[in-house]
N, C-alpha and C positions, 0 to 999 in steps of 0.2 A: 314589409312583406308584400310581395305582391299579388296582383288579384288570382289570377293563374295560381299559387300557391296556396291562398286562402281558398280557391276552387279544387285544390287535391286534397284539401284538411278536411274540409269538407266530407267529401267523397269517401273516402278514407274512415271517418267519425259513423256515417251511414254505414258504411260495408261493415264496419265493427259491431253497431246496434244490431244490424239485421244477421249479425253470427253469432251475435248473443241471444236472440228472440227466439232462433232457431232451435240452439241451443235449451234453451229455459223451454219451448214447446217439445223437446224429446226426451226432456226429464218430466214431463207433465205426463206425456202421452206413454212413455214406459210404464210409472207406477201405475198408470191409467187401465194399462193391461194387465201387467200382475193384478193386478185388484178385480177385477172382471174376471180373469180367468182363472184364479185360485180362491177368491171370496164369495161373489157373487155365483161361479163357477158358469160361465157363459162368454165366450171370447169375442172379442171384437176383432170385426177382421180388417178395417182399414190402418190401426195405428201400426203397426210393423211395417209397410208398405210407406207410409206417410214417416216416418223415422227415419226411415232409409234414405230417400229423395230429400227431403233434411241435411241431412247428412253430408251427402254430395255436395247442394247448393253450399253448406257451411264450407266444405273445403276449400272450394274451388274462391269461394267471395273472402275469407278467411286468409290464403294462400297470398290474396293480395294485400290486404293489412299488413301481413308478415314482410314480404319484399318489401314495401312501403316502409316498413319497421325496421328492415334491416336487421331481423331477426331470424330469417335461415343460416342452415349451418353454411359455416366458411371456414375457408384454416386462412388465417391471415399471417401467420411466421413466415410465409415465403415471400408476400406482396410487402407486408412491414419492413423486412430487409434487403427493399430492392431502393435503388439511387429513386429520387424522386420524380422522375421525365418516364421513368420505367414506370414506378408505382403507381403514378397515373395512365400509363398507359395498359398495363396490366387490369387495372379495373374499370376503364374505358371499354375494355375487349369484352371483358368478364360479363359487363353490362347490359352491350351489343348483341354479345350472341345469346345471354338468358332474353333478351329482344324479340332477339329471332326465332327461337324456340319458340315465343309465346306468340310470335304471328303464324304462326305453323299449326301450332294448336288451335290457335282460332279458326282457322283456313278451314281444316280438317272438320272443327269440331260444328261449323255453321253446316258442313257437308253432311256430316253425320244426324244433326237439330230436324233436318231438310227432310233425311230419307226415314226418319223414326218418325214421322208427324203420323202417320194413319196410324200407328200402332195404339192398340189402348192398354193404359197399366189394369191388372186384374182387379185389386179391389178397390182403387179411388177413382177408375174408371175415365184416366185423363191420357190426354195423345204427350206420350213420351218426349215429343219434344221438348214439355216442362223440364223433363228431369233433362233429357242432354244438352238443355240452353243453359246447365249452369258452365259449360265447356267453353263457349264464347264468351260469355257473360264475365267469367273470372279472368281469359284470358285477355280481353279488351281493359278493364281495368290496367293488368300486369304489363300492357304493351306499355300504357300511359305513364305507369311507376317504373317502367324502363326507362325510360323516353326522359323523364325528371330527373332521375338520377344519372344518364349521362350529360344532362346538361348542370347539374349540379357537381360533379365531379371536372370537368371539362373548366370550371369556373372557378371553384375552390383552392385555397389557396392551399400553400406546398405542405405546411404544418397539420393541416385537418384531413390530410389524402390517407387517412389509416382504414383498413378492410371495415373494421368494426365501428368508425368513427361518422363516415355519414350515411 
């Protein structure tokens, strides 16, 4: 295994903690409100706000564990029945431009981080950029687990080229 790979497992293992932390803080902080505002009867006003931007960060860092996972949806009946010179190159393609798509997002989405910086969220009172860095954030990852998997594919021998397989 090499280092470079041991450096995406990595990466990968963290992006996964910190989608479960995320996670385990929005089931904390929900019951956290029902409780306050049906028991104690007095609402807090940051944890819905804080839930939400959660939320996002999870998707977007989450998003990449998944590609990394090779767990988005695919229909692989077309690719599986292609000649093998095809079938790789079919998901060479397929790879490339989910690539491209996710430098596009990034591009956009650093433009976007840039022009929401003055803005303040209403009740946690922070510059929005937080929330729209998780647009780059998840997309730089996804560029990199592109980038892996065409050079893993690209490498792989003819037998393991199945949609579902790497």
């Amino acid at each position: 295994m090499s280092f470079l790979s041991k450096v995406l497992d990595l990466s990968e293992t963290v992006l996964a903690v910190a989608c479960s932390a995320a996670f385990a803080a929005m089931f904390v902080l929900g019951i956290a409100t029902v409780v306050f505002r049906f028991v104690i009867e007095s609402s807090l006003a940051f944890p819905d706000e804080l839930i939400r931007y959660l939320f996002v960060w999870m998707i977007f860092l989450g998003s990449a564990v998944a590609f990394r996972r090779n767990m988005h949806a695919a229909i692989g009946l077309v690719v599986s029945s292609l000649p093998t010179v095809l079938r790789r190159g079919a998901l060479i393609l397929s790879s490339l431009l989910s690539g491209v798509f996710f430098a596009m997002l990034f591009y956009y989405g650093v433009g976007l981080t840039v022009r929401v910086q003055e803005q303040i969220s209403p009740a946690l009172e922070i510059s929005m950029s937080w929330v729209y860095g998780a647009i780059p954030a998840g997309m730089a990852f996804l560029i990199v687990y592109a980038a892996e998997l065409i050079l893993r594919l690209a490498t792989a021998p003819a037998d393991e080229l199945l949609a579902e397989g790497l």
